[in-house]
N, C-alpha and C positions, 0 to 999 in steps of 0.2 A: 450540400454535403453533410451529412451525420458528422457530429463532431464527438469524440467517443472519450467515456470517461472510465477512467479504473479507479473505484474504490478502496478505502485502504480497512483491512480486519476481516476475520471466518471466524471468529470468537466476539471477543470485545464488543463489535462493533456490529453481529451479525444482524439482533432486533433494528437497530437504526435502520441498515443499509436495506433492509427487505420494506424497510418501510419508504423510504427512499422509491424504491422497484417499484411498488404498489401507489404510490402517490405517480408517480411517473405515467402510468397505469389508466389511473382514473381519471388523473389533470390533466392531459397532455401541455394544455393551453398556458398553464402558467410557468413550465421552464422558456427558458429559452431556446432560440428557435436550434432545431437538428441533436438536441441531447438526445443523447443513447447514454445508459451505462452497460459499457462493453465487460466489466470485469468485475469482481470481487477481489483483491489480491493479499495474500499475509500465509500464517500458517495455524494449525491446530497445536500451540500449546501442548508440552516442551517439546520441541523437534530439536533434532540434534542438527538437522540441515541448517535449521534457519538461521538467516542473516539480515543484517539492517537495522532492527530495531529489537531492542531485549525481550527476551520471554520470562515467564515466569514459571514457579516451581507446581503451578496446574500443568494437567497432559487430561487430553479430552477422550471416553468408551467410543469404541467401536459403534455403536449406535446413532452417540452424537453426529459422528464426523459423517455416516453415508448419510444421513437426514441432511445435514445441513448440503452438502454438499447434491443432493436431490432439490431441496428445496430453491437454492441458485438458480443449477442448470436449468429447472422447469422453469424458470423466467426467462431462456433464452439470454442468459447471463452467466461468464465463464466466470469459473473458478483459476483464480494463478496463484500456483504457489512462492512462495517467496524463500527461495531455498539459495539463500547467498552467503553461507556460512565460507569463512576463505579457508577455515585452516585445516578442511577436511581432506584425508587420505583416504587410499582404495579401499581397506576394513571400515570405513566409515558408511558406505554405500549401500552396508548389507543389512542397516538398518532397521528392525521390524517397524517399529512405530509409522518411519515414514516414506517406508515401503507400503506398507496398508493405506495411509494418506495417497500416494498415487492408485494404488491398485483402485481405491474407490471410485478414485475418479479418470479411470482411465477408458473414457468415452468417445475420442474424437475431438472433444468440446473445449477442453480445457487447458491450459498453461502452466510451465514455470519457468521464475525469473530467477539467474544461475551465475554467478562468478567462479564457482569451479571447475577447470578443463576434467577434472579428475571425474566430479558429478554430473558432469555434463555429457562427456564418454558414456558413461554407465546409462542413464536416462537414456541417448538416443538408439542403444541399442536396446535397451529393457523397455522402454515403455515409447515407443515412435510415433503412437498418435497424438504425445503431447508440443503445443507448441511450445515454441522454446525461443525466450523471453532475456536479449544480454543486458546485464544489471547496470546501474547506474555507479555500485557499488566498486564498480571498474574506474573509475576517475576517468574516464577517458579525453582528458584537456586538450586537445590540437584537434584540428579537424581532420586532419590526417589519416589520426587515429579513430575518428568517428569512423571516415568514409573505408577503411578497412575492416573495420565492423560491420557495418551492413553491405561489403561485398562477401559475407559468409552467410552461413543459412540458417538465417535470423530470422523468426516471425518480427520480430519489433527489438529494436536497439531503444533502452533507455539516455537519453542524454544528458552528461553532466550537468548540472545546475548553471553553470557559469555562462555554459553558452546562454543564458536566456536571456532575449531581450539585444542580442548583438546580431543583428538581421544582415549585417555585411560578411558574416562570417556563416551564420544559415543558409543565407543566397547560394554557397560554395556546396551543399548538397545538391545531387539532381534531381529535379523535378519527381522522379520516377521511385527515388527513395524515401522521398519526404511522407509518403502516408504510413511507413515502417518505421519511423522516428517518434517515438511518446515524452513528451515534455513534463516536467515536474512543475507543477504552478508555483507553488505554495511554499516551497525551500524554507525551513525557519534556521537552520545554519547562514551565520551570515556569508555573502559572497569570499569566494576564497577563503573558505575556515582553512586555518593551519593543522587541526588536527579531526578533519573528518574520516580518513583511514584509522587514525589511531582507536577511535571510535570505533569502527568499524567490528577492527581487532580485537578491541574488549569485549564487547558484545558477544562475538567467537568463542573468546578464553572462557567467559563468564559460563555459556549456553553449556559447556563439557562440564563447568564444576556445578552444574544444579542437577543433573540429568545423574553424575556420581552422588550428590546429596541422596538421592529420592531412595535411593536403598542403603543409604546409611543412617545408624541412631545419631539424634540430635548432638549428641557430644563429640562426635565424631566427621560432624561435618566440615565442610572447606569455604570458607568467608569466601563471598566473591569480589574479584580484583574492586576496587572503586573505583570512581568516572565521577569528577567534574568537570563541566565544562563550562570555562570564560566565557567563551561566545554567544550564551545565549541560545543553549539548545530548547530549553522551555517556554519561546518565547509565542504569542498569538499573532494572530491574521493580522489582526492591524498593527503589530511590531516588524512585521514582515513585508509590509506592503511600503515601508520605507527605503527596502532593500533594491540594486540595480536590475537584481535576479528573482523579483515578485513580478507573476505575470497575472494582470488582469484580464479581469472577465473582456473589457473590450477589447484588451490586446487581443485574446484569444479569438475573438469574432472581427474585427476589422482588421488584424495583421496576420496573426498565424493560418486562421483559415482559409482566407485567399490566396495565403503562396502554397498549400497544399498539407499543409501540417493539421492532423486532423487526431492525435490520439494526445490525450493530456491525464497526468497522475496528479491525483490530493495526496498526498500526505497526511498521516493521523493517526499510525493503527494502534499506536500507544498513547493517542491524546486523549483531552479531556470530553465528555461527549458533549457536552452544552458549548466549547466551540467546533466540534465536528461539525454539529448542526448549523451553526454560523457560519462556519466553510461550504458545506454544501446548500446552505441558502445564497452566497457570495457569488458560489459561481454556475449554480445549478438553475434555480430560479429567475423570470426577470424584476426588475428592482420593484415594480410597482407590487407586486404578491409577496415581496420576500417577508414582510411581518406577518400575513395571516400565515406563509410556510412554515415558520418559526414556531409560531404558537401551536398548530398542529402537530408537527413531531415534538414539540416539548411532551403535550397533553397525552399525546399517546404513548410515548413513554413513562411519563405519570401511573397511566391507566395500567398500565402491563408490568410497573412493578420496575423496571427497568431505571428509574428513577426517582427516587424515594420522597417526599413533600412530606414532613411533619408539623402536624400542627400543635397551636399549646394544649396541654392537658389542662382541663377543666378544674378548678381550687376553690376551696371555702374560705372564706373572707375571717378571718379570725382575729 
């Protein structure tokens, strides 16, 4: 069975993740056994759709976005958008920036993942060959409410985090729907956060006041709401791997994959890149390559500028 993986970033993370493709590429031998990366997923900076994880006050030319978004596809690798903004209404739809983000990619090939009934309306009439991706951003906690989700016409249901790793209650999907179910590995919210919607929501509010910034003078601008969070939103792999809702790399090959569950999401499109590459050495690679993997995409990130190594400047001894 292919076990399919969605990468997280179409910015940030674009040099990494093509290097990713291309190692994939020329090594086959050193992932582990049946990787695919099935996806790219995130958005082109600032999107007024986006949701999940915050943007910034960059927004990427017309140029950028059909390149990158060519350069994916030709690897036989989809592009998903990540358009989970909740607090968007029917004028919100009409938006150029990421109306051009689909129109670019509107091939047959590609995805977006959606929490709005609102955006979600509009997309399947406006652009129908995309598939269409229900967010995780949905909380969807009962299974209930899973298995009514993927009785609609879902390419792939995200599942809540919570469920991971509770196999009496995965059992309760049918066989038949388990290859439309994509698992989050990686969760760095701890299980049951009290306020992962609330997050959610900021992120929302925050995305309308940057997007007003960008045509207004400095003085005039709007602070974005703040967000701390107790729980440990910044925390690593291996802060996460203590969690009930960290799936491992074996889980994923000795449990998930035999009962049929075959699509799994990293997490990351706002982390750090030197543990990105640690996550997808974690779960991509097998253990015995994973340091030479490491050293390779360090280096060639090195090489390409992507990551900066300074060294000391040369001094006379005085």
């Amino acid at each position: 069975m292919e076990v399919k993986f969605h990468m997280p970033g179409l910015r940030q993370n674009f040099p990494l993740n093509m290097l990713m493709i291309s190692y994939l590429e020329q090594e086959p031998e050193i992932f582990r056994d049946g990787v695919v990366i099935a996806s790219n997923y995130g958005e082109f900076p600032t999107s007024l759709w986006n949701g999940g994880r915050p943007s910034n006050y960059d927004q990427c030319d017309k140029e950028y976005i059909t390149n990158v978004v060519h350069a994916i596809n030709s690897k036989n690798v989809a592009v998903r958008y990540t358009y989970t903004n909740m607090t968007l209404c029917k004028a919100d739809c009409d938006d150029p920036y990421c109306n051009f983000c689909m129109q670019t990619a509107d091939n047959g090939m590609n995805g977006v993942i959606l929490f709005s009934p609102i955006l979600e309306k509009y997309i399947r009439k406006n652009y129908p060959s995309f598939k269409i991706i229900s967010s995780t951003c949905k909380e969807l906690r009962t299974i209930e409410r899973v298995k009514e989700e993927l009785a609609k016409d879902y390419d792939l249901v995200v599942l809540d985090y919570n469920f991971n790793n509770k196999f009496d209650i995965l059992e309760q999907i049918s066989e038949a729907d388990r290859s439309r179910v994509e698992i989050l590995v990686n969760a760095l919210c701890i299980p049951d956060c009290p306020r992962r919607g609330e997050h959610y929501r900021n992120i929302a509010d925050n995305q309308r006041i940057m997007l007003r910034n960008r045509n207004l003078p400095k003085e005039k601008q709007q602070p974005l709401k703040p967000w701390h969070c107790e729980y440990g939103e910044y925390n690593s792999l291996y802060d996460s791997m203590s969690y009930s809702t960290h799936v491992s790399p074996e889980d994923i090959w000795e449990k998930y994959v035999p009962m049929g569950f075959n699509n799994f999401k990293i997490e990351g499109r706002t982390g750090n890149l030197f543990s990105l590459v640690e996550t997808y050495c974690h779960y991509l690679i097998k253990p015995e390559h994973q340091g030479k993997a490491r050293i390779k995409l360090l280096n060639n990130l090195a090489s390409n500028k992507i990551i900066t190594v300074h060294h000391p400047q040369p001094k006379s001894f005085q």
